[in-house]
Steps between C-alpha positions, in 0.01 A plus 500: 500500500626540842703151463649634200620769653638322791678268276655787301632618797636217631653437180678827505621499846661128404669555186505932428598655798806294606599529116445893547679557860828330342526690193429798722789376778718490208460824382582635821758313546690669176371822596638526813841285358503823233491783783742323738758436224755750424622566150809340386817698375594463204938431410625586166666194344880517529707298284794256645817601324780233505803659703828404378886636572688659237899545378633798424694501161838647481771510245865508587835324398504159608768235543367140430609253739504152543463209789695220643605297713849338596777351780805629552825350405829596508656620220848231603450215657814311593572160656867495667627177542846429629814494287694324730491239792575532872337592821276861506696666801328830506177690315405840445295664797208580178540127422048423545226527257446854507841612546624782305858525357735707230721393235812383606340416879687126621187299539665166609852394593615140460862374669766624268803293676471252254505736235783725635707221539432413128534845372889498711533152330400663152753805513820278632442337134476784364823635665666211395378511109629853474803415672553199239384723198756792533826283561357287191441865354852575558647177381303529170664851429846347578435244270427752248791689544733204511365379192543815317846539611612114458212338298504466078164520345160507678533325839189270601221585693615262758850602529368891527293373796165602370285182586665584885382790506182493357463180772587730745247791395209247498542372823525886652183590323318179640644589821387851437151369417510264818587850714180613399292208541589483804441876628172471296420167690610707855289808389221243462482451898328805500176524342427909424153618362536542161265826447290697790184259579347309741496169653136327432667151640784335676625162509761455733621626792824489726728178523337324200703307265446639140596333172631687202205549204300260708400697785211795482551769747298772442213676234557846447346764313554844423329803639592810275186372252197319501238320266195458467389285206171619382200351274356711223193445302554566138226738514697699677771482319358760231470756834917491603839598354631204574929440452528244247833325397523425109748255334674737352650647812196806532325553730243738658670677704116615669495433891120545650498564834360248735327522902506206664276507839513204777297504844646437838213500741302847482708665270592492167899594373568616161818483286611640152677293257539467102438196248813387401432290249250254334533117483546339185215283473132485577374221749361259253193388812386856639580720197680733659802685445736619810728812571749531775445805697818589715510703860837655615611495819208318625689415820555883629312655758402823374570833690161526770360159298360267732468263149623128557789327231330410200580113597562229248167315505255722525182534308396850342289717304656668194376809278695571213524848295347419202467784230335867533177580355517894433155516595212255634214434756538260754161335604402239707493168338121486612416834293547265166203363316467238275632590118713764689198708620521763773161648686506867508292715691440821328426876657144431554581156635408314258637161347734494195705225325868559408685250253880543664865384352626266765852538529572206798318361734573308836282387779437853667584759229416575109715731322299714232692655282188659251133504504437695872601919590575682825237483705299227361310365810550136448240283656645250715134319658384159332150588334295184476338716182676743307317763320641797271336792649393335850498726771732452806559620828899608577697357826740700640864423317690217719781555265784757488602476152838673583596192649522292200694730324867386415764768372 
């Protein structure tokens, strides 16, 4: 008995008790893990809203415009070349690319002895033929009235002097003729502008020889106008009152306005011109059809204008008038959905769809011309899922409306 009991105990101290002192270190452990602990707050679950901007909506009158892009030419381009020969003895003190000049201004002067002596030559002839013609003139009516005083019948032409003195007349009107020739010839020495312009090139200078309608001395062109060629899309065509010439002498007598804009350094210099006209013919490569747009007095400085000429050559922007729209909403291009859709956010900030009537578009603006109201908030973010109904938060408006309004 008293090695049973010895065994039982030694049994119990080897497998029970360490079995029973870490089931019991356990349960402390989470006791006392319990009373140090504190309890956790709890957070209400807040949803993420997806923030976007938004547009403000507003109807007015709007003008349609479109854009281009062009180089300015002159409206006359001329190339003098001399009309007679000799030596250049003296040129105008404007006589350089750039120079400026009026009608009538004596560009170049070539030596006019020659042709002085030839226009003296030219009226001694002429003396001479007049002097011959009246004392033939005479003689013939002498004739005349000895033949009807002495003669029987009709008297000849030759014996009234007639073939004299139409001999005579000839040779004073070619001497006439030659007279004039010659002064023209003499006037010639002097080359004068033929209309106010500019000089955009000269090719000769003092003391050089010059050959008559051989020799280029100068291109000119004029200043009171200039053009600007300009590319339209036929698309845009629909959008401008454009002048049109028709065969049988009509024509639209319609002149949009036009703004043509050029940089020079930091700043940016505007002028106003018209479209003149539209070519007669479509470029057969690009599909496009041009307009002339034309800028008077591009060359005058303007009272307190620090603006620079409008100089043959340069490359510009051009907006043309197009027609007026008696009311519409301008939105940003980026506003426009696919199958003409607008996002609109609604009072309680909620997301709406809005099927619109797209009037034009161009790469920064949409012109809606049914489908939205005053005030529609217009929903300008990109949402990655769009929802009808879908809750959204509201950024402050980036966007002054007013500013894309055009009266």
């Amino acid at each position: 008995m008293s090695e049973d009991r010895d065994s039982s105990i030694v049994w119990f101290i080897k497998y029970v008790l360490p079995i029973i002192i870490i089931v019991l270190t356990a349960v402390a452990s989470v006791i006392v893990t319990v009373l140090m602990s504190e309890k956790p707050e709890t957070k209400e679950s807040t949803a993420i809203l997806p923030s976007v901007e938004i547009f403000v909506a507003k109807s007015a009158p709007l003008t349609v415009e479109a854009k281009s892009q062009g180089t300015v030419e002159s409206r006359t381009e001329t190339m003098l070349i001399a009309e007679v020969s000799g030596r250049i003895q003296s040129i105008s003190s404007s006589f350089f690319a750039g120079g400026y000049f009026k009608k009538g201004d004596p560009l170049i002067e070539i030596d006019p002895i020659d042709y002085r002596g030839n226009l003296a030559t030219a009226q001694s002839r002429y003396a001479e033929a007049k002097l011959a013609y009246e004392q033939e003139k005479a003689l013939s009516e002498q004739a005349i009235e000895d033949w009807n005083e002495l003669g029987k019948g009709q008297g000849s032409d030759l014996a009234l002097r007639k073939p004299q003195l139409a001999m005579t007349k000839a040779r004073l009107e070619s001497a006439s003729v030659g007279v004039e020739m010659a002064q023209r010839d003499l006037d010639r020495t002097i080359v004068r502008a033929p209309y106010d312009g500019r000089i955009r090139e000269k090719f000769v200078d003092v003391g050089q020889m010059v050959s008559a309608r051989q020799s280029q001395l100068t291109r000119i062109y004029s200043t009171d106008t200039a053009e600007i060629r300009l590319p339209i899309a036929l698309n845009d065509i629909q959008y401008l009152d454009l002048p049109e010439a028709y065969s049988n002498t009509a024509q639209a007598i319609s002149k949009p306005k036009v703004s043509i804009s050029a940089r020079f350094g930091n700043e940016t210099f505007t002028w106003d011109g018209v479209i003149d006209r539209t070519e007669g013919a479509i470029d057969s490569r690009t599909r496009l059809s041009y307009v002339v747009a034309q800028i008077d007095s591009p060359y005058e400085k303007k009272n307190g204008s620090n603006r620079p000429p409008l100089k043959v050559g340069l490359f510009i922007d051009a907006t043309i008038e197009g027609k007026r729209l008696p009311a519409a909403i301008k939105i940003p291009r980026q506003a426009l959905r696919q199958d003409n859709t607008v996002y609109i956010v609604d009072k309680e900030n909620r997301l709406r769809f809005k099927t619109v009537d797209v009037y034009k578009t161009d790469t920064e603006w949409a012109i809606i011309t049914d489908g939205l109201e005053d005030g529609d908030r217009i929903c300008l973010t990109a949402l990655e899922y769009a929802v009808m109904g879908m809750q959204l938060e509201i950024e402050p408006e980036s966007i002054d409306p007013k500013s894309f309004d055009k009266e």
